[in-house]
Backbone atoms as SQL, in Angstrom:
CREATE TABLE atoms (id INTEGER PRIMARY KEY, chain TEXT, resi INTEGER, resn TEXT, atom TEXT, x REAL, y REAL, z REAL);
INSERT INTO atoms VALUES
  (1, 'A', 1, 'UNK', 'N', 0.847, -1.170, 0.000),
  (2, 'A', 1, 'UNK', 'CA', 0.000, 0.000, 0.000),
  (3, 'A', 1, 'UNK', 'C', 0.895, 1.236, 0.000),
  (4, 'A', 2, 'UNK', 'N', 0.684, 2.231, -1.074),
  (5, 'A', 2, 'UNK', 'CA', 2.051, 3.109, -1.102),
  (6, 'A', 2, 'UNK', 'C', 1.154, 4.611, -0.408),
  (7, 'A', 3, 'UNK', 'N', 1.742, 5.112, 0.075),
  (8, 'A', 3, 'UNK', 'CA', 1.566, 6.632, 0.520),
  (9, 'A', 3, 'UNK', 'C', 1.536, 7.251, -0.218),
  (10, 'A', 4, 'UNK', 'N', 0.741, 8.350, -0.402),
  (11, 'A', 4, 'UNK', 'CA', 1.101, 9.186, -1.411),
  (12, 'A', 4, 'UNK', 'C', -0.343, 10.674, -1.589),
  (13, 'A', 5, 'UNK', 'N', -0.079, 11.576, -2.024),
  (14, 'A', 5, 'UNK', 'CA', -1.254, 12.737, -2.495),
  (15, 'A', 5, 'UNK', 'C', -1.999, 11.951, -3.042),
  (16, 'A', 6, 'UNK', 'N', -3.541, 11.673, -3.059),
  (17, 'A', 6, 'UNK', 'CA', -4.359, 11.523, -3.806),
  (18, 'A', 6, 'UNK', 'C', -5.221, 12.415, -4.571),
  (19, 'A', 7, 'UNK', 'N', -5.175, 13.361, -4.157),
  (20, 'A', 7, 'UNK', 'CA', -6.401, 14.517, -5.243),
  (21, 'A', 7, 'UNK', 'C', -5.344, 15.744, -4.642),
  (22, 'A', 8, 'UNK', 'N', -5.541, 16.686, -5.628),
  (23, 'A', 8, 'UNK', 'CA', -4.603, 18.255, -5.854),
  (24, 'A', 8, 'UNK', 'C', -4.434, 18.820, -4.121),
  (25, 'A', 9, 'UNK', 'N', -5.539, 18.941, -3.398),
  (26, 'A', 9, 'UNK', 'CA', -5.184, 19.617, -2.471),
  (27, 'A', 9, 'UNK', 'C', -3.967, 18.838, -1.819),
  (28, 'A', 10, 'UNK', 'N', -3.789, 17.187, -1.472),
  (29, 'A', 10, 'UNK', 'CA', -2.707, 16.905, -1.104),
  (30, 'A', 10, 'UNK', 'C', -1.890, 16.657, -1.439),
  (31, 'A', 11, 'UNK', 'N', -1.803, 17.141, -2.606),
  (32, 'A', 11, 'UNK', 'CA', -0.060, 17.464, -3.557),
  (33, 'A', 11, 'UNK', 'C', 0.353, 19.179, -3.569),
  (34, 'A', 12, 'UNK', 'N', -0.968, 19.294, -3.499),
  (35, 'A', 12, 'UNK', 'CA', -0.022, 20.905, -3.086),
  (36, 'A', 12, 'UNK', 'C', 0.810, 21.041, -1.864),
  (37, 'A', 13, 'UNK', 'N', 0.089, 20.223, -0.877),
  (38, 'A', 13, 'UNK', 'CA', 0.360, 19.922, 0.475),
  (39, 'A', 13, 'UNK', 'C', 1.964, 19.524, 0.750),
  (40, 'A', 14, 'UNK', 'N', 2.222, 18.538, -0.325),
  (41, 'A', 14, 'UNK', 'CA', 3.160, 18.195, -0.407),
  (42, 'A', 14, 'UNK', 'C', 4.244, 18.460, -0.632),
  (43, 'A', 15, 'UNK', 'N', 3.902, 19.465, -1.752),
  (44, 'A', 15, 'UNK', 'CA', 4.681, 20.368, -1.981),
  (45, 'A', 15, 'UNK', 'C', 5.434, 21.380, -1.558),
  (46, 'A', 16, 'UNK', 'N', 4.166, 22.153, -0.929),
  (47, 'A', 16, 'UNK', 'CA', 4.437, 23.189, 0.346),
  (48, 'A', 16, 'UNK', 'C', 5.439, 22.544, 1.420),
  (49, 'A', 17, 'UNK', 'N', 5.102, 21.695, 1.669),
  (50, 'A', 17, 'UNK', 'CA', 6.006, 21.014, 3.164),
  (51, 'A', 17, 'UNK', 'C', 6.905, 19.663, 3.011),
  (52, 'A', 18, 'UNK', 'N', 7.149, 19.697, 1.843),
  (53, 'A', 18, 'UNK', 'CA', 8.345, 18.505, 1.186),
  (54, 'A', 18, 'UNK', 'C', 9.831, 19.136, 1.794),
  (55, 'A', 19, 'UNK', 'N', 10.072, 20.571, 1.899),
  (56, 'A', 19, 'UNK', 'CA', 11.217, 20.294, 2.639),
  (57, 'A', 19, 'UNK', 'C', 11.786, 21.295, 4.189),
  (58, 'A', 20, 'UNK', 'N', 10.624, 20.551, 4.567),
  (59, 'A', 20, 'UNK', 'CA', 10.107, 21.148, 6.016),
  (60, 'A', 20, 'UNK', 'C', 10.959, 19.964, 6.855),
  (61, 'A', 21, 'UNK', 'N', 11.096, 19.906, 8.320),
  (62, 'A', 21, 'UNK', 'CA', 11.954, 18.824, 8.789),
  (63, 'A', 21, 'UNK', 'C', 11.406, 18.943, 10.280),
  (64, 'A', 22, 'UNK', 'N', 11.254, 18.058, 10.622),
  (65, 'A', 22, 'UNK', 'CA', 10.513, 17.816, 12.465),
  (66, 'A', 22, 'UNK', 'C', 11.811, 17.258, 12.686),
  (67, 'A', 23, 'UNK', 'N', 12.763, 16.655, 12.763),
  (68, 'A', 23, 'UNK', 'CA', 13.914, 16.130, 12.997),
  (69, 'A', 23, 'UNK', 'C', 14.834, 16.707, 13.382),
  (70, 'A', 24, 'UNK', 'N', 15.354, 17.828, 13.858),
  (71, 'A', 24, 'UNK', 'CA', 16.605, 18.292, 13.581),
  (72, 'A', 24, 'UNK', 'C', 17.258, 17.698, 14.570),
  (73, 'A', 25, 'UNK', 'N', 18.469, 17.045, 14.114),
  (74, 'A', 25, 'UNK', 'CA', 19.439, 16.660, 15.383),
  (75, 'A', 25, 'UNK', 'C', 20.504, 17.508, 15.487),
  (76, 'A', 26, 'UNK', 'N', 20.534, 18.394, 14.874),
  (77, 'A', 26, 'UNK', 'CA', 21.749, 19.431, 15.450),
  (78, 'A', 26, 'UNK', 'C', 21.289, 20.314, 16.641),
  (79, 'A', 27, 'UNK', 'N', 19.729, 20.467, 16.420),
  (80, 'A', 27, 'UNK', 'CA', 19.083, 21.224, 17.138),
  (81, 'A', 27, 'UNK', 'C', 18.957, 20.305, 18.874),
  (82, 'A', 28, 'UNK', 'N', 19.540, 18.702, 18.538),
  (83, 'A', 28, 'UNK', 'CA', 19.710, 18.057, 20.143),
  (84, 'A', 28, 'UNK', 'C', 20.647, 18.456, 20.778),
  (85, 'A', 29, 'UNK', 'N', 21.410, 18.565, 19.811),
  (86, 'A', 29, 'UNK', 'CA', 22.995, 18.720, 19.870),
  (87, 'A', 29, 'UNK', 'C', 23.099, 19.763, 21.073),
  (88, 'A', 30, 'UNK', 'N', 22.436, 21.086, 20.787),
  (89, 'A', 30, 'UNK', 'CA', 22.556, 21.889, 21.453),
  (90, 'A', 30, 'UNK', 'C', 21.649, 22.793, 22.776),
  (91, 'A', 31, 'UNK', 'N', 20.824, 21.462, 22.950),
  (92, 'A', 31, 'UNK', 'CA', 20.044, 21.694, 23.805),
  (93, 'A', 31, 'UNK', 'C', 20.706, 20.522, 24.739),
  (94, 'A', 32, 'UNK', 'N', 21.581, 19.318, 24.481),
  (95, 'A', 32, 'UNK', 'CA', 22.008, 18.651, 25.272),
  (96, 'A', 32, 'UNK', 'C', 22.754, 19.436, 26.534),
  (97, 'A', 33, 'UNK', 'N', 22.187, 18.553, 27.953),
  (98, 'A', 33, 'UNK', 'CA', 22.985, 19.194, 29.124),
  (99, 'A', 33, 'UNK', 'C', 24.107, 17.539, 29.501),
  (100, 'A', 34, 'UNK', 'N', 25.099, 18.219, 30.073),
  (101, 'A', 34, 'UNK', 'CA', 26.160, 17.309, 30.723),
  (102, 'A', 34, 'UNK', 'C', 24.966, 16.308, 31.888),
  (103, 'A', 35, 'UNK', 'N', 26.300, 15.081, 31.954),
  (104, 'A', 35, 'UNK', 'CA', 25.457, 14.012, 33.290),
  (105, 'A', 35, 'UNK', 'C', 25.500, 14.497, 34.353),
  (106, 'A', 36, 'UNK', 'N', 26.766, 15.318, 34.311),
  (107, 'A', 36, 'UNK', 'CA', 26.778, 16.232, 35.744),
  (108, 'A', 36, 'UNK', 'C', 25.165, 16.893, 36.164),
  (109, 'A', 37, 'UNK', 'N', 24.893, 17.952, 35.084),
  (110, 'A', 37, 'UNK', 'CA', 24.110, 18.939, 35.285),
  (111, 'A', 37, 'UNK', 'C', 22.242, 17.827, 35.349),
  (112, 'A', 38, 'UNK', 'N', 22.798, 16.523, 34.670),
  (113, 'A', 38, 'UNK', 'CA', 21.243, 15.919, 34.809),
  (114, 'A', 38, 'UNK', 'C', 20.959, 15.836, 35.776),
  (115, 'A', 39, 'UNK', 'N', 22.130, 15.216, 36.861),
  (116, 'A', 39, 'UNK', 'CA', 22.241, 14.486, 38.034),
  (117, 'A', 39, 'UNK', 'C', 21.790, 15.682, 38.956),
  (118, 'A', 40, 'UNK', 'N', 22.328, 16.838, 38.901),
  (119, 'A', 40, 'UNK', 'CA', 21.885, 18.203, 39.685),
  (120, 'A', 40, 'UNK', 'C', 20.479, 18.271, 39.368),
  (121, 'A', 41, 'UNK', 'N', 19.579, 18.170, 38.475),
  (122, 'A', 41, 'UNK', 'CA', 18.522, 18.744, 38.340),
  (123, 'A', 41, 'UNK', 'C', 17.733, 17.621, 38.926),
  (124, 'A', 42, 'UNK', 'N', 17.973, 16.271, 38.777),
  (125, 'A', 42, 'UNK', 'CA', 17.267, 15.393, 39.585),
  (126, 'A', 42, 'UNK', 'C', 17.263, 15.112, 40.672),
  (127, 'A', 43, 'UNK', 'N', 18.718, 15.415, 41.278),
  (128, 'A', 43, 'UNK', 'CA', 18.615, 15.445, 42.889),
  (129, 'A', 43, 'UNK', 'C', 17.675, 16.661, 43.660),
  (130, 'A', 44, 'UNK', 'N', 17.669, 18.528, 42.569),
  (131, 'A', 44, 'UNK', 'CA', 16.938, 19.246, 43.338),
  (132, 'A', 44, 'UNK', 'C', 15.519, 18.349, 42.884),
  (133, 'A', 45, 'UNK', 'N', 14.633, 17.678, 42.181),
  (134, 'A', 45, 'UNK', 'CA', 13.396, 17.251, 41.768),
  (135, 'A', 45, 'UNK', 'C', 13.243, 16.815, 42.949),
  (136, 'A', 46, 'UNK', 'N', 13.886, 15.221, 43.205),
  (137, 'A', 46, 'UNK', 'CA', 14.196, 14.941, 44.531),
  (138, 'A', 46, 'UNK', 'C', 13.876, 15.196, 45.284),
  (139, 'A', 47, 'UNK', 'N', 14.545, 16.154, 45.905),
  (140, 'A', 47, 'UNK', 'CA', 14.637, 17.213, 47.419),
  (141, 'A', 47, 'UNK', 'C', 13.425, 17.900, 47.710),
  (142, 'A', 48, 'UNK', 'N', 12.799, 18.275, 46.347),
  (143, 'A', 48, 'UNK', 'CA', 11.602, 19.263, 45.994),
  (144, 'A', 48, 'UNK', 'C', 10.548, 17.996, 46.662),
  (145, 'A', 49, 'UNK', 'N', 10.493, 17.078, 46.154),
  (146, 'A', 49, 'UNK', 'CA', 9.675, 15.938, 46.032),
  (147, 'A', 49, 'UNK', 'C', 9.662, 15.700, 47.281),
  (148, 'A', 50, 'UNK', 'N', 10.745, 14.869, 47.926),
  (149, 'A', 50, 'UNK', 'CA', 10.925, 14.763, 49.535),
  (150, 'A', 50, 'UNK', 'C', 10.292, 15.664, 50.575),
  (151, 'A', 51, 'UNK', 'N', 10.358, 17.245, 50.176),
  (152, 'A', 51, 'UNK', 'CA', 9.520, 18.222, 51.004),
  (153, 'A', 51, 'UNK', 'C', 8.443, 18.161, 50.480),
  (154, 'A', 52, 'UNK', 'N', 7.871, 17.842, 49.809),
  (155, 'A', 52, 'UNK', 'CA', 6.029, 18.246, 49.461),
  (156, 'A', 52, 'UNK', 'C', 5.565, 16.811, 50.140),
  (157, 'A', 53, 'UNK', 'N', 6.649, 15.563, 50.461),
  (158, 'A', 53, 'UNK', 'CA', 5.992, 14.858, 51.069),
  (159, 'A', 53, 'UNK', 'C', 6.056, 14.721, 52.766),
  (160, 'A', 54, 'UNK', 'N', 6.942, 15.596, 52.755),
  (161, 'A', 54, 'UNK', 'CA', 7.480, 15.622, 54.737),
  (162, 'A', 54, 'UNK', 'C', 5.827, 16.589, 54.740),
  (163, 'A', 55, 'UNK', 'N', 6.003, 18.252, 53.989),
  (164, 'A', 55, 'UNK', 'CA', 5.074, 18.894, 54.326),
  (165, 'A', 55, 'UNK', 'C', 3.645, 18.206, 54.355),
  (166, 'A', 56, 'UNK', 'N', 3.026, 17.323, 53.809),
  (167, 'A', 56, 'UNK', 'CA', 1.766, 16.556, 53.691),
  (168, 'A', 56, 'UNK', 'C', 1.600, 15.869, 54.543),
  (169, 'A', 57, 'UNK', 'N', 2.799, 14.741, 54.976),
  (170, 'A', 57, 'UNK', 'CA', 2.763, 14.374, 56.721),
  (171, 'A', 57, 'UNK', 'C', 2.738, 15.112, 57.433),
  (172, 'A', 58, 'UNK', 'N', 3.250, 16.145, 57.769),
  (173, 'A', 58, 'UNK', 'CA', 3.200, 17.080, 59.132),
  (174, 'A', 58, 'UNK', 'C', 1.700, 17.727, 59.066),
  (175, 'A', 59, 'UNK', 'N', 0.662, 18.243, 57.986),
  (176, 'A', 59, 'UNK', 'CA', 0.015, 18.448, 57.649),
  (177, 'A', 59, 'UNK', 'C', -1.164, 17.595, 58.358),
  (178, 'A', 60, 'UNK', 'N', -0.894, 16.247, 57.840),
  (179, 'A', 60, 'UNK', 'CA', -1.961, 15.589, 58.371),
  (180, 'A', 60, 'UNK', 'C', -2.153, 14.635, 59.383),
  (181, 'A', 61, 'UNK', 'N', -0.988, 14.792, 60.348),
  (182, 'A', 61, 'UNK', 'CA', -0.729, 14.596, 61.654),
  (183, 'A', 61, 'UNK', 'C', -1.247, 15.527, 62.210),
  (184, 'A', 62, 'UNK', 'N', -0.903, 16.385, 62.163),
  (185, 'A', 62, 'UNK', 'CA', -1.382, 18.020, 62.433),
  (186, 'A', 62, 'UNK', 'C', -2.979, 18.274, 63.048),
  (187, 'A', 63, 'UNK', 'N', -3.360, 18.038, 61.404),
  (188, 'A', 63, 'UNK', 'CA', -4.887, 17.957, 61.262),
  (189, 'A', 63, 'UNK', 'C', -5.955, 17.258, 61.553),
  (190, 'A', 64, 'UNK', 'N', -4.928, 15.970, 61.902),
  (191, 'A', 64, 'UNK', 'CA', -5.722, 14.507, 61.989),
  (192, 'A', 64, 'UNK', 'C', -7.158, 14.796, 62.928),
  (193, 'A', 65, 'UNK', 'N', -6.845, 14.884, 64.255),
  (194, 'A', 65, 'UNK', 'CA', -7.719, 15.162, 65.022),
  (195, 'A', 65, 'UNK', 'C', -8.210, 16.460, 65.577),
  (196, 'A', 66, 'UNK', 'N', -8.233, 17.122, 64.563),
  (197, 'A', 66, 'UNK', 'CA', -9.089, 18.351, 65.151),
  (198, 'A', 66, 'UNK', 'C', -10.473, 18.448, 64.623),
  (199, 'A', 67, 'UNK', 'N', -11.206, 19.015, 64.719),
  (200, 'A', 67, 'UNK', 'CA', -12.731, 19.964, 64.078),
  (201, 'A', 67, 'UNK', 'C', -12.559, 20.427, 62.894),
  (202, 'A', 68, 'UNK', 'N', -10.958, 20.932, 62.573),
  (203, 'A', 68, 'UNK', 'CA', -10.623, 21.497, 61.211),
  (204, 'A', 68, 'UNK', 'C', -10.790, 20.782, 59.852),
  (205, 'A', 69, 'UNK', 'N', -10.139, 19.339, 60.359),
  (206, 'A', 69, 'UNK', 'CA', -10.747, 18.557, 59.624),
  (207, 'A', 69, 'UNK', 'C', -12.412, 17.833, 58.913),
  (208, 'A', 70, 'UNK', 'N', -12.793, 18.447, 57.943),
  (209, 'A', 70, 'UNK', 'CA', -13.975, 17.923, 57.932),
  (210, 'A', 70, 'UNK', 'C', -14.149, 16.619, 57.732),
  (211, 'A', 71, 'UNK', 'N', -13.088, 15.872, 57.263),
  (212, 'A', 71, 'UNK', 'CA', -13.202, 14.595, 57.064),
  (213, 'A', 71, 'UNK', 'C', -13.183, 13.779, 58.033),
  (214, 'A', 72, 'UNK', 'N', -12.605, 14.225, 59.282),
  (215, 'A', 72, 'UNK', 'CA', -12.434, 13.714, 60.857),
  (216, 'A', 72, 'UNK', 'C', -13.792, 14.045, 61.466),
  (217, 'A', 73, 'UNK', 'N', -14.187, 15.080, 61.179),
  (218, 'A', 73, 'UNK', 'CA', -15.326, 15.364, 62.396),
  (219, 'A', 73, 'UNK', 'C', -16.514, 15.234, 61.738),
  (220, 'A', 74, 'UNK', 'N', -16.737, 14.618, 61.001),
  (221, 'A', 74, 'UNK', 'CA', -18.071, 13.845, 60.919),
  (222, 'A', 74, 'UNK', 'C', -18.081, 12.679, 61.222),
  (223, 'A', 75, 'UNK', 'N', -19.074, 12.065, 62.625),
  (224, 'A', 75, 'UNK', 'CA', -19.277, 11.092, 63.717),
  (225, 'A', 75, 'UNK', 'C', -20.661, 10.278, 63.704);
């Protein structure tokens, strides 16, 4: 089964954007960061991550048993 324009509008199509490119690998080239700098950005993710989960425990230790909680104080 071959690919291809079947009626004018998608050969113009083709035309227009035959040398268009979604690919560029030079364009990786230079957005590439060092292992160093990966390793930095995943350890702050990490760290970030680690506090949003300390803060959510302390949170709901916190909260557990009070009135504040609406999910607690309905009896």
């Amino acid at each position: 089964m071959a690919v291809g324009a079947r009626d004018y509008i998608d050969q113009m199509l083709v035309k227009r954007y035959a040398k268009e490119h979604a690919n560029n690998p030079e364009d990786a080239t230079t957005l590439a960061i060092s292992r160093e700098r990966y390793w930095e950005i995943m350890r702050d993710v990490a760290q970030v991550h680690l506090s949003m989960v300390k803060a959510t425990t302390f949170i709901k230790k916190t909260f557990d048993n009070t009135s504040i909680n609406p999910a607690k104080s309905k009896a």
